[in-house]
Each structure stands twice: as C-alpha cells, then as structure tokens.
C-alpha positions as CSV (number, residue, x, y, z in Angstrom):
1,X,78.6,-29.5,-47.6
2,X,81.5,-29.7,-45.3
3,X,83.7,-27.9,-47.0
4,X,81.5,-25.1,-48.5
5,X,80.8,-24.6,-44.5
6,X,84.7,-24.2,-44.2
7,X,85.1,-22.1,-47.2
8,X,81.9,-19.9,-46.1
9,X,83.5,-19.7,-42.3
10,X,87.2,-18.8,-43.3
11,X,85.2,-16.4,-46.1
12,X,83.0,-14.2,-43.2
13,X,85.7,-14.1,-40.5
14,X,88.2,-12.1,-42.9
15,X,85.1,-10.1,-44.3
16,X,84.0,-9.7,-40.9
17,X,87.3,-7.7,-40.4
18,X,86.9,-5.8,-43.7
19,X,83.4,-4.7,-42.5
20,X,84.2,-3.6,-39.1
21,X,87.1,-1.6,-40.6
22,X,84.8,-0.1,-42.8
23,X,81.9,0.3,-40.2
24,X,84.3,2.1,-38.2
25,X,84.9,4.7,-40.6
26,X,80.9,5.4,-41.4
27,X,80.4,5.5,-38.0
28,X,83.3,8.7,-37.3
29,X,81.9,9.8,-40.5
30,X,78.1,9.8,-39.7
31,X,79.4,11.7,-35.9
32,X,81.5,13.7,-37.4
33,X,78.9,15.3,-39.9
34,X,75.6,14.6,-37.3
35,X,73.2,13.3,-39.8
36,X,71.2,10.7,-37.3
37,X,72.4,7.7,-39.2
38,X,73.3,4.4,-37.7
39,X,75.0,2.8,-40.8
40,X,78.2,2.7,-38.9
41,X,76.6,0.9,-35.8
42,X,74.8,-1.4,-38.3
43,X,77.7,-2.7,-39.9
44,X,79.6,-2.9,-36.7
45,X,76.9,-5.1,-35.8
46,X,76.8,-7.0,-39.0
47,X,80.9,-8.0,-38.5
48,X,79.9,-9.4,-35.0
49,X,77.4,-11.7,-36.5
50,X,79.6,-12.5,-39.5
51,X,82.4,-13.6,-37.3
52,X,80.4,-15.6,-34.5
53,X,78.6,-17.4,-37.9
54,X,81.7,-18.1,-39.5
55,X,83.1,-19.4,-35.8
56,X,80.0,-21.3,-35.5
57,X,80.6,-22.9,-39.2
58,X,83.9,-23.9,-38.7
59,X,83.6,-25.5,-35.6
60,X,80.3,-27.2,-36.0
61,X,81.4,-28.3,-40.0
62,X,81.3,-32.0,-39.4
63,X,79.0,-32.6,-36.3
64,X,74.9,-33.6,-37.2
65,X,73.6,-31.2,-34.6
66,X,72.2,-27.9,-35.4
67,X,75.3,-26.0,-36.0
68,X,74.0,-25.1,-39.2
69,X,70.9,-23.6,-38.2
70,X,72.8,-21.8,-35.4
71,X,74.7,-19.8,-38.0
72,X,72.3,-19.0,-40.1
73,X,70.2,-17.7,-37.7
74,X,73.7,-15.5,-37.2
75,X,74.2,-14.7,-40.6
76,X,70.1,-13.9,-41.7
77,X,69.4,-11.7,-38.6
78,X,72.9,-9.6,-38.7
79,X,72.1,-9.5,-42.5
80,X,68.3,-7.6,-42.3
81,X,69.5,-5.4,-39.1
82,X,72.3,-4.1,-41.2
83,X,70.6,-4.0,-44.5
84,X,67.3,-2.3,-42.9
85,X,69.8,0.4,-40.8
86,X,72.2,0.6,-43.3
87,X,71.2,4.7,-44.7
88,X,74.0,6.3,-46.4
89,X,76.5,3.6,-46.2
90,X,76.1,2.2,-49.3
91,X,78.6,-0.8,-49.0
92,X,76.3,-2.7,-46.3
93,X,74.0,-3.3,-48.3
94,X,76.5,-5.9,-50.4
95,X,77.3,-7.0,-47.1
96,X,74.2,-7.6,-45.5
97,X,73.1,-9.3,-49.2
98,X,75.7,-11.3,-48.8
99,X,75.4,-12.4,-45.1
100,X,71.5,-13.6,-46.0
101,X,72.9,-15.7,-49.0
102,X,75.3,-17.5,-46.9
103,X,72.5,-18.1,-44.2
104,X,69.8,-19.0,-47.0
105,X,73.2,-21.6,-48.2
106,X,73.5,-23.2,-45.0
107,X,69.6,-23.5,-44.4
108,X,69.2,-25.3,-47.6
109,X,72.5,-27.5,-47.0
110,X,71.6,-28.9,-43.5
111,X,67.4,-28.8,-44.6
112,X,69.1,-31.4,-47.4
113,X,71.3,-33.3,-45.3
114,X,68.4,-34.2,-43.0
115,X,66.5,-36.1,-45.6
C-alpha cells in the first residue's frame, strides 16, 4: 500500500494543478457570462483538497498513524463539494469521481492494514 499511496500522492498534486488551471477558466467564464454558477469556485476548491491529500499521502506513506484517514477525509469531502456545486462545468465531475475513489482506496487500504 506504500507505494499506491505514493503513486496516488504524486498523481493528485499534478491533477491538482490541471484542475485549478481549469477551475480558473470556468470561474472567468461563469463571471464573465453571469449565470449564478459556482463550478469554478468548486473546482478551485476541489485542487486545494487534492493537493493537501496528496501532501498528506506522501508524507504520511510509511508511518501507522492515521495519515490515511486524514487524506481521505481530504480527498471524499473536496470530491462531493465539487461534484454537488459543479453546474455547467462538466469536467468536475471526473474530477470529483475521481477524488472519492482515491479516498474510498485509502480507506479500504489503511481499514486492511489495521487487521
């Protein structure tokens, strides 16, 4: 499990980027047109969580505490905020999909490594 939590880290800090860069762009989009949307907020949100979780992984990768847990709570929470207030930007909702599976992967990886 130590090095899918690496992998999974490096993974969400470089699609943390790509979201925020993305998020960015929805947001001046969703101002620029005025449609009450907060996709671009959402996401910008989303890439915070994705790149304190994938801190959180990294660092925490070989310790027994509750690193694990810590991250997932990061990655499940930024992932239903984003995908519930994601509206017109259709690309968080892969994102947010994907942040809850890598939280769901370390739940089940540190719920197995405690037995």
């Amino acid at each position: 499990m130590k090095t899918a939590k690496l992998v999974i880290g490096i993974i969400s800090i470089i699609l943390s980027l790509l979201v925020l860069f993305q998020s960015c762009v929805a947001g001046l989009s969703n101002s620029i047109s005025n449609n009450g949307e907060a996709g671009g907020s959402a996401g910008m949100l989303l890439a915070i969580c994705l790149l304190v979780a994938g801190i959180v992984a990294i660092a925490t990768r070989n310790s027994s505490g509750n690193g694990g847990f810590v991250a997932a709570g990061f990655y499940i929470a930024g992932g239903i905020i984003a995908f519930l207030l994601a509206g017109g930007y259709g690309d968080l909702y892969i994102w947010s999909v994907l942040s809850i599976i890598f939280g769901a992967t370390f739940v089940i990886g540190d719920t197995k490594k405690r037995k």
